[in-house]
N, CA, C, O and CB atoms as a CASP TS submission, in Angstrom:
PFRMAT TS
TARGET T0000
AUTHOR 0000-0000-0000
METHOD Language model
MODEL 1
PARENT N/A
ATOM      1  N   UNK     1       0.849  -1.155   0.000  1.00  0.00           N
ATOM      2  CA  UNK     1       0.000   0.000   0.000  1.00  0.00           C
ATOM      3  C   UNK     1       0.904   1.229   0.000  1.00  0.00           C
ATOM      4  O   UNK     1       1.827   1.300   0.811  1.00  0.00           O
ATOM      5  CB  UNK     1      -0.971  -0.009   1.217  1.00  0.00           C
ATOM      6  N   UNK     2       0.691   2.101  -0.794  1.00  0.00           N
ATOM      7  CA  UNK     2       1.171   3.288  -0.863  1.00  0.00           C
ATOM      8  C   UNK     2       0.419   4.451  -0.040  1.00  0.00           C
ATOM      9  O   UNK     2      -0.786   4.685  -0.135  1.00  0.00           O
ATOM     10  CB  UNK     2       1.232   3.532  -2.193  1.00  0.00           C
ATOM     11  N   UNK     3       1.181   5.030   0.650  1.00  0.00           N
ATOM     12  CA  UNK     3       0.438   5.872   2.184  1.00  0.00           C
ATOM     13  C   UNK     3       0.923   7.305   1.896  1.00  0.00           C
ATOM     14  O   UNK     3       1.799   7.275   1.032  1.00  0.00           O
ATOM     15  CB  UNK     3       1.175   5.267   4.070  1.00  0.00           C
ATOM     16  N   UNK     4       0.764   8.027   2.148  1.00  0.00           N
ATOM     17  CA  UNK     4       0.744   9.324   2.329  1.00  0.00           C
ATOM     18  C   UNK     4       0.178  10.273   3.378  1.00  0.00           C
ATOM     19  O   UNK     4      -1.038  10.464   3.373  1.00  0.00           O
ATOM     20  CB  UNK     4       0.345   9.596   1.448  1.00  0.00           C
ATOM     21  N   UNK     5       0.791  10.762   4.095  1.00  0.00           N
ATOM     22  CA  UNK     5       0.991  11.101   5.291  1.00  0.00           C
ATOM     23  C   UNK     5       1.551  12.800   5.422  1.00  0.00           C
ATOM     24  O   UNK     5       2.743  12.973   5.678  1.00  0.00           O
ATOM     25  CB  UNK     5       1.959  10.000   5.813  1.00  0.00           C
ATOM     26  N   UNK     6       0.575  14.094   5.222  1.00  0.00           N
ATOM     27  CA  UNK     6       1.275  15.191   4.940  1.00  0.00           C
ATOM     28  C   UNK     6       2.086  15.103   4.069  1.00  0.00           C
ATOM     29  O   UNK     6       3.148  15.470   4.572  1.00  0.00           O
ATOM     30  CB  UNK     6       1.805  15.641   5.806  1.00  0.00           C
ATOM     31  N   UNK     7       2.244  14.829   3.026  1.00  0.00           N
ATOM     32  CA  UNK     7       2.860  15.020   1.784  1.00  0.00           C
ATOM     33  C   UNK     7       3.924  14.081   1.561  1.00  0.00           C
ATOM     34  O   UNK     7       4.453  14.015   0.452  1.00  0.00           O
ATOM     35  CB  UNK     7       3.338  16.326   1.656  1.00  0.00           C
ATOM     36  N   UNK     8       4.383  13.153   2.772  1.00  0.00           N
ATOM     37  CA  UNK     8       5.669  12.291   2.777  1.00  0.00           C
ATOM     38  C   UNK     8       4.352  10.869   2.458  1.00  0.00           C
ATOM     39  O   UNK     8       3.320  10.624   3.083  1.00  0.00           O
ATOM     40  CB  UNK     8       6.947  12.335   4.679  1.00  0.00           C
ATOM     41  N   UNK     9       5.061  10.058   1.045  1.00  0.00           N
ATOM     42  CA  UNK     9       4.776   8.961   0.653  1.00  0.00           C
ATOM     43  C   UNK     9       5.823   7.544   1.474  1.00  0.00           C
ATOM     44  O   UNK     9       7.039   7.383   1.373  1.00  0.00           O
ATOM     45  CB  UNK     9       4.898   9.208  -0.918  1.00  0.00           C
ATOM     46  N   UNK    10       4.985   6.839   2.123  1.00  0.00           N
ATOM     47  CA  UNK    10       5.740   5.434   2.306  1.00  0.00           C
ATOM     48  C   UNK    10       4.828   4.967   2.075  1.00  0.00           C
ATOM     49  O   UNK    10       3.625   5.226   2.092  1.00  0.00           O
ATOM     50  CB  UNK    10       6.424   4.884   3.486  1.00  0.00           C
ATOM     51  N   UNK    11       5.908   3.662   1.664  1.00  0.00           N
ATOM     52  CA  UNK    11       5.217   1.992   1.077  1.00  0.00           C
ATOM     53  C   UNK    11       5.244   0.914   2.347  1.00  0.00           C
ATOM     54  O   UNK    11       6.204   0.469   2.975  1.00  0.00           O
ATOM     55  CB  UNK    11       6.415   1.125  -0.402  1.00  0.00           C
ATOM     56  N   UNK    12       3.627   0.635   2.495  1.00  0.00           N
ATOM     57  CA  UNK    12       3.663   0.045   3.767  1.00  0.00           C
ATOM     58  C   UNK    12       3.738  -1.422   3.550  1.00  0.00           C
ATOM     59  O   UNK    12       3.407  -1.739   2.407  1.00  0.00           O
ATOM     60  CB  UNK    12       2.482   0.442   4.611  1.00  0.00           C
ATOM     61  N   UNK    13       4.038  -2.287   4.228  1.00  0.00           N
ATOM     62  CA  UNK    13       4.193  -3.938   3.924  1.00  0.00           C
ATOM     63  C   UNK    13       3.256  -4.517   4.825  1.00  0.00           C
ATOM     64  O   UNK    13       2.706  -3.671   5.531  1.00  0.00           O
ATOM     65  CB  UNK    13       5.756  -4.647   4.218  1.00  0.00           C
ATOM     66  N   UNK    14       2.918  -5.635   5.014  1.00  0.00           N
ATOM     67  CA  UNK    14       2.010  -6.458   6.047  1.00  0.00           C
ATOM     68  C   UNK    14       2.683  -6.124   7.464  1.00  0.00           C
ATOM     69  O   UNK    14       3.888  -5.903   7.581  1.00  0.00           O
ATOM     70  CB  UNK    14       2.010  -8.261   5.720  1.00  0.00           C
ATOM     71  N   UNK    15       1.920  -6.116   8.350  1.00  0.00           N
ATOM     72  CA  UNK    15       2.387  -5.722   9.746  1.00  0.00           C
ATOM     73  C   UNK    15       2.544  -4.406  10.052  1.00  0.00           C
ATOM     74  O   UNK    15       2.498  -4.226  11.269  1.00  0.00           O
ATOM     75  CB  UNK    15       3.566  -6.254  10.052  1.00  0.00           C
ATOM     76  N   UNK    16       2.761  -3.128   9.225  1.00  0.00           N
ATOM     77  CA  UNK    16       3.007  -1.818   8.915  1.00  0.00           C
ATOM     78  C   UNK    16       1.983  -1.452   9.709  1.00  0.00           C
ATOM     79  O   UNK    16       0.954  -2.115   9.842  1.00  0.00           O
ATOM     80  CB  UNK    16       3.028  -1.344   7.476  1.00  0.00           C
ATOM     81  N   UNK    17       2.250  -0.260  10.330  1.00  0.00           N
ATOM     82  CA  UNK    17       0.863   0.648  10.903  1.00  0.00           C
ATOM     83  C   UNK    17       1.117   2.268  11.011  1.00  0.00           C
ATOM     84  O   UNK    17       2.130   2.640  11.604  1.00  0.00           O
ATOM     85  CB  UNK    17       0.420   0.116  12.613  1.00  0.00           C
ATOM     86  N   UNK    18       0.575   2.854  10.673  1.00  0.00           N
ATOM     87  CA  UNK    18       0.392   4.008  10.707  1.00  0.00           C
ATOM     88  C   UNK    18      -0.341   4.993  11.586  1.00  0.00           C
ATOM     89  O   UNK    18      -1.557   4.949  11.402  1.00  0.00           O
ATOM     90  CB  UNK    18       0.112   4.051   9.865  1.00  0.00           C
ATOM     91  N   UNK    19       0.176   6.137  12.763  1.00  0.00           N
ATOM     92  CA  UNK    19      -0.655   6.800  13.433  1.00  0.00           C
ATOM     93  C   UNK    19      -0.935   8.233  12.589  1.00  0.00           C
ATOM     94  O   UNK    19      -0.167   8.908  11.903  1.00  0.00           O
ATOM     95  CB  UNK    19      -0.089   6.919  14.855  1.00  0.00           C
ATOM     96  N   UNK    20      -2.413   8.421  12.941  1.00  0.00           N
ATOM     97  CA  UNK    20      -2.424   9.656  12.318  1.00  0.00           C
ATOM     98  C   UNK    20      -3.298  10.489  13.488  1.00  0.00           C
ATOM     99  O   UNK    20      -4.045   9.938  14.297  1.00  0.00           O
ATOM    100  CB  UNK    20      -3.102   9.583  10.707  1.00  0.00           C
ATOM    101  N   UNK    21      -3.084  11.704  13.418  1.00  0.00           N
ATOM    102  CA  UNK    21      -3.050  12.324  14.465  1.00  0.00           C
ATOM    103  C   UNK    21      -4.810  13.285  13.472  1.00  0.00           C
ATOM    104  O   UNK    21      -5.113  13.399  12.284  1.00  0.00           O
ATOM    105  CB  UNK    21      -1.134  13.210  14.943  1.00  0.00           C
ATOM    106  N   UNK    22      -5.542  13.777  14.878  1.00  0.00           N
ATOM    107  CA  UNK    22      -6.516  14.747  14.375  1.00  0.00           C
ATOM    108  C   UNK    22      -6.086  15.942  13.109  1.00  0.00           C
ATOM    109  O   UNK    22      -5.182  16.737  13.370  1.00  0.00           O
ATOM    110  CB  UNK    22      -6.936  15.497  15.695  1.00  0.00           C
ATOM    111  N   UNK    23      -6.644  15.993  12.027  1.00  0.00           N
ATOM    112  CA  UNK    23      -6.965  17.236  10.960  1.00  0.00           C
ATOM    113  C   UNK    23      -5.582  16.626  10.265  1.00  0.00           C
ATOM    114  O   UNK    23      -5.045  17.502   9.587  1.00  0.00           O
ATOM    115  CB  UNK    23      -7.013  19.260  11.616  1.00  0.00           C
ATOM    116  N   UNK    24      -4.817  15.290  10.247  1.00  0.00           N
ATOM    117  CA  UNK    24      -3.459  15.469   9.234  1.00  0.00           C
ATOM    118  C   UNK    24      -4.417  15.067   8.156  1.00  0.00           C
ATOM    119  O   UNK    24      -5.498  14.496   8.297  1.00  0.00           O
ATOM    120  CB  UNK    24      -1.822  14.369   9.460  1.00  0.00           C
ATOM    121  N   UNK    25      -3.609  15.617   6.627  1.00  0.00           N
ATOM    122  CA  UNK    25      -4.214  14.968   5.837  1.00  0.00           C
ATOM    123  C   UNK    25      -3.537  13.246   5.153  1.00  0.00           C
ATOM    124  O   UNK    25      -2.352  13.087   5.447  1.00  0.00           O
ATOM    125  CB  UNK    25      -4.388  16.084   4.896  1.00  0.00           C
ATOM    126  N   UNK    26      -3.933  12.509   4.642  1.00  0.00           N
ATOM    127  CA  UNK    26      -3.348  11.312   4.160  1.00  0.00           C
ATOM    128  C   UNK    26      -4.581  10.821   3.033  1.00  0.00           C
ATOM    129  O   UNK    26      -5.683  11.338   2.851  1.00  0.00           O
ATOM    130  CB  UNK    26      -2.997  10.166   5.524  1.00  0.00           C
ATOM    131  N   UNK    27      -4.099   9.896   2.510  1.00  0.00           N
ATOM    132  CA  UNK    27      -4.314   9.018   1.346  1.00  0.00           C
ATOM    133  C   UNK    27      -3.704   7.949   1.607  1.00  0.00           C
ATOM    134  O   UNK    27      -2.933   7.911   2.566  1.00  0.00           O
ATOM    135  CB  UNK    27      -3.908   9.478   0.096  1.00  0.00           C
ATOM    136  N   UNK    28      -3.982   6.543   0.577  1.00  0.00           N
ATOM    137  CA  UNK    28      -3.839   5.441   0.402  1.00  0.00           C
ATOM    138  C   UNK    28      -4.010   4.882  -0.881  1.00  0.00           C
ATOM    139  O   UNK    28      -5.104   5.048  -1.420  1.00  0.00           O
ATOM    140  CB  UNK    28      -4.432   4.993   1.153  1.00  0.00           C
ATOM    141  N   UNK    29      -3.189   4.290  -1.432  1.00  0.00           N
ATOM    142  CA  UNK    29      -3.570   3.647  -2.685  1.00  0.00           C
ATOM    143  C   UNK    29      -2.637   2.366  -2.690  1.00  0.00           C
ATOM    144  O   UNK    29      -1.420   2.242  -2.548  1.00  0.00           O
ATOM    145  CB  UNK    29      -3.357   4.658  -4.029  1.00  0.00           C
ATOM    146  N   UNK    30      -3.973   1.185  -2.974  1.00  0.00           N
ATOM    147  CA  UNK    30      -3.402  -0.266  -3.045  1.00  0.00           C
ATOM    148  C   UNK    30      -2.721  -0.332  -4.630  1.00  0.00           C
ATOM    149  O   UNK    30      -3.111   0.070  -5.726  1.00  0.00           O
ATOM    150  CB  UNK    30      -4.782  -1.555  -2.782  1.00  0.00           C
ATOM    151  N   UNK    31      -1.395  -1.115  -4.111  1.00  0.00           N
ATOM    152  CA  UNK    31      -0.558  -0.933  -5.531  1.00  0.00           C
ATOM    153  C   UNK    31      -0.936  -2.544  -6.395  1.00  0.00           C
ATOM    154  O   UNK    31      -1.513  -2.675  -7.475  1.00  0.00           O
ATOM    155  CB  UNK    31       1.547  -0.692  -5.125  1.00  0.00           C
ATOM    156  N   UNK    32      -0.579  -3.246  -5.807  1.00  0.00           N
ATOM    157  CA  UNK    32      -1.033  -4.856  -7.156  1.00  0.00           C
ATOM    158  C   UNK    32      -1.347  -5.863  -6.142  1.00  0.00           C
ATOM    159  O   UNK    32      -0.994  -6.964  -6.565  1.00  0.00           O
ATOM    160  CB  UNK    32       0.620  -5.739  -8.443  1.00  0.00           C
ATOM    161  N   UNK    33      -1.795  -5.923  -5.137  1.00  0.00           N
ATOM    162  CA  UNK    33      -2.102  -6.933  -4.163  1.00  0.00           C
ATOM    163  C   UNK    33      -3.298  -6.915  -3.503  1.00  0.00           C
ATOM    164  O   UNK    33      -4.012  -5.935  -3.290  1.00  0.00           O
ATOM    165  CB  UNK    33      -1.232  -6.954  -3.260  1.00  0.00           C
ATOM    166  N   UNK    34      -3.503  -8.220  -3.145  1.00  0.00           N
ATOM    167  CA  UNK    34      -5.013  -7.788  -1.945  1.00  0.00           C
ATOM    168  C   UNK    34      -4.331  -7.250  -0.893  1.00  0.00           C
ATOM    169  O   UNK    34      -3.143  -7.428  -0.625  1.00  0.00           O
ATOM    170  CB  UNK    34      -6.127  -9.236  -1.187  1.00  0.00           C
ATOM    171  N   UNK    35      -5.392  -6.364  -0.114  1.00  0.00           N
ATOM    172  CA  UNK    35      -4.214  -5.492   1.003  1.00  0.00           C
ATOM    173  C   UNK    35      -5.786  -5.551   1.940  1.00  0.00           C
ATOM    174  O   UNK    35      -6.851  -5.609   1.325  1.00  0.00           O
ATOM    175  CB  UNK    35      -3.208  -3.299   0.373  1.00  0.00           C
ATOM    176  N   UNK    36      -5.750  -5.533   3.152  1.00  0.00           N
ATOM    177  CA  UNK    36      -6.510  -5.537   3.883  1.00  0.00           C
ATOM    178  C   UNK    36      -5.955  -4.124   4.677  1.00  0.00           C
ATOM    179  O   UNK    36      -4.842  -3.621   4.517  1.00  0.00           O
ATOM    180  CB  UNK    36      -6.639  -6.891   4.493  1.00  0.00           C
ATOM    181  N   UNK    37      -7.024  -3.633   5.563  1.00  0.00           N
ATOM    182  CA  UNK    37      -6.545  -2.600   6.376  1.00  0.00           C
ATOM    183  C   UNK    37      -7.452  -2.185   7.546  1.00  0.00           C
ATOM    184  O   UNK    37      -8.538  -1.709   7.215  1.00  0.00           O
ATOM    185  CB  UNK    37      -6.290  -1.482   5.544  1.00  0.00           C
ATOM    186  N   UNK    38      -7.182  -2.289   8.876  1.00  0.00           N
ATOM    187  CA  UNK    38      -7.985  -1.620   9.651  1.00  0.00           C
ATOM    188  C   UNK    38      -7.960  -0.493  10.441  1.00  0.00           C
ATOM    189  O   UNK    38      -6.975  -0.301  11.153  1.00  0.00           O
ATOM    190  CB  UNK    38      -8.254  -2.231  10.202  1.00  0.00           C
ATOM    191  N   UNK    39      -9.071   0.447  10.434  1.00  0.00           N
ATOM    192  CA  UNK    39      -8.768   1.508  11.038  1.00  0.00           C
ATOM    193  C   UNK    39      -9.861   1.618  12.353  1.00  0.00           C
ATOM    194  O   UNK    39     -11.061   1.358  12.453  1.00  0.00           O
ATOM    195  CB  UNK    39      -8.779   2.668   9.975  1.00  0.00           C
ATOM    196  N   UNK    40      -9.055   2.023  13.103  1.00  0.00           N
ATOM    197  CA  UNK    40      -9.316   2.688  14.451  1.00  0.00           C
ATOM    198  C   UNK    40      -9.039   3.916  15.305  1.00  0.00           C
ATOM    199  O   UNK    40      -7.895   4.345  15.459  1.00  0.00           O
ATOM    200  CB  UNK    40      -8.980   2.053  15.048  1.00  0.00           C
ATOM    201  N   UNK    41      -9.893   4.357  15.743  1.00  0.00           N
ATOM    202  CA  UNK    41     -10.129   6.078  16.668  1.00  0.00           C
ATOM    203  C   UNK    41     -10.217   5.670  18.108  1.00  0.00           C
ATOM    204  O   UNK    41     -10.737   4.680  18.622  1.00  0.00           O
ATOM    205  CB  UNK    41     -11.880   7.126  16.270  1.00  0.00           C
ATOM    206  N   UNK    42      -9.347   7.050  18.811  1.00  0.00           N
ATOM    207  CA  UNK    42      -9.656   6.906  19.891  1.00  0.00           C
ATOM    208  C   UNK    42      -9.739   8.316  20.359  1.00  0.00           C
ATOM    209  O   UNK    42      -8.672   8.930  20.368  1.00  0.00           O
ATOM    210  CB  UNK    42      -8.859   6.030  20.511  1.00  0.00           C
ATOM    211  N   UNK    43     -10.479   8.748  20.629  1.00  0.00           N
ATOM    212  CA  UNK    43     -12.066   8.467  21.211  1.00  0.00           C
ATOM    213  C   UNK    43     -12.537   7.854  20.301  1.00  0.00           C
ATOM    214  O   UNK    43     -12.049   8.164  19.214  1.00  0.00           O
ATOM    215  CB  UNK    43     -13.070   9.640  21.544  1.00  0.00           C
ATOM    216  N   UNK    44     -13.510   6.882  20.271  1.00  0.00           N
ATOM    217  CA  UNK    44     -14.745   6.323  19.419  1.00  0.00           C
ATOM    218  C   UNK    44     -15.014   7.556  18.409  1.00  0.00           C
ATOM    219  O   UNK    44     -15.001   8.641  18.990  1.00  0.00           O
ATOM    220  CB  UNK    44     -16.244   5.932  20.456  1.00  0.00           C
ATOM    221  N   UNK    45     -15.187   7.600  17.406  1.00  0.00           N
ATOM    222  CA  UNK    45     -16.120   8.943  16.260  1.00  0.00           C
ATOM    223  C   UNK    45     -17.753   8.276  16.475  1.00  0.00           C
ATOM    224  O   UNK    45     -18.164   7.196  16.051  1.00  0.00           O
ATOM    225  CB  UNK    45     -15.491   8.859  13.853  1.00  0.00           C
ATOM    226  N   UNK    46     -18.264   8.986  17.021  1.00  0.00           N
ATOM    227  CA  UNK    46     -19.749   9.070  17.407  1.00  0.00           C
ATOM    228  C   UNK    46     -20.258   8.722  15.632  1.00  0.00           C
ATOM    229  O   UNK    46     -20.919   7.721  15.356  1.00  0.00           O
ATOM    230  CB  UNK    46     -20.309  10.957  18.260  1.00  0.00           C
ATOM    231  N   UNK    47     -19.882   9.573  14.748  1.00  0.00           N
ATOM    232  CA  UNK    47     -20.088   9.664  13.778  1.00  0.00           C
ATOM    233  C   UNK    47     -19.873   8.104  12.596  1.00  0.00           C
ATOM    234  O   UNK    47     -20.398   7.782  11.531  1.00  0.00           O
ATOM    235  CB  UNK    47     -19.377  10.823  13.690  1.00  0.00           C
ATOM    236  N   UNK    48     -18.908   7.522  13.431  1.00  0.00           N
ATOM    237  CA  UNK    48     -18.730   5.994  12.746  1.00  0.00           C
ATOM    238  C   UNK    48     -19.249   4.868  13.280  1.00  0.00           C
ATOM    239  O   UNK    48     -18.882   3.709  13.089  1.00  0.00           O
ATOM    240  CB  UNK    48     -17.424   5.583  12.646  1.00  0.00           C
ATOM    241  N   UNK    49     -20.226   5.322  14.041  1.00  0.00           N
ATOM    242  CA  UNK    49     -20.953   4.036  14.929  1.00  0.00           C
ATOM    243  C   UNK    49     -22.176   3.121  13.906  1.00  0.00           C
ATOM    244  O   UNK    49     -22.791   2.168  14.385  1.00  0.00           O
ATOM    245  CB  UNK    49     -21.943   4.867  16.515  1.00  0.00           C
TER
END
């Protein structure tokens, strides 16, 4: 998976994780593989329930 993170691109591999902090911006784009991914908030987003 190709990540983007405020303007810096890394290529993430299985096991990879990424924190992202409130208002950063990012993207994701799966490059030639099945890629699974899970995301989680903390606090809960009321809004993703």
């Amino acid at each position: 998976m190709e990540f983007t993170l405020n303007g810096e691109i890394r290529i993430l591999k299985a096991g990879d994780g990424v924190v992202i902090l409130s208002n950063q911006e990012h993207s994701a784009r799966i490059l030639n593989r099945p890629t699974k991914a899970v995301d989680a908030w903390d606090p809960i987003r009321e809004d993703y329930r």
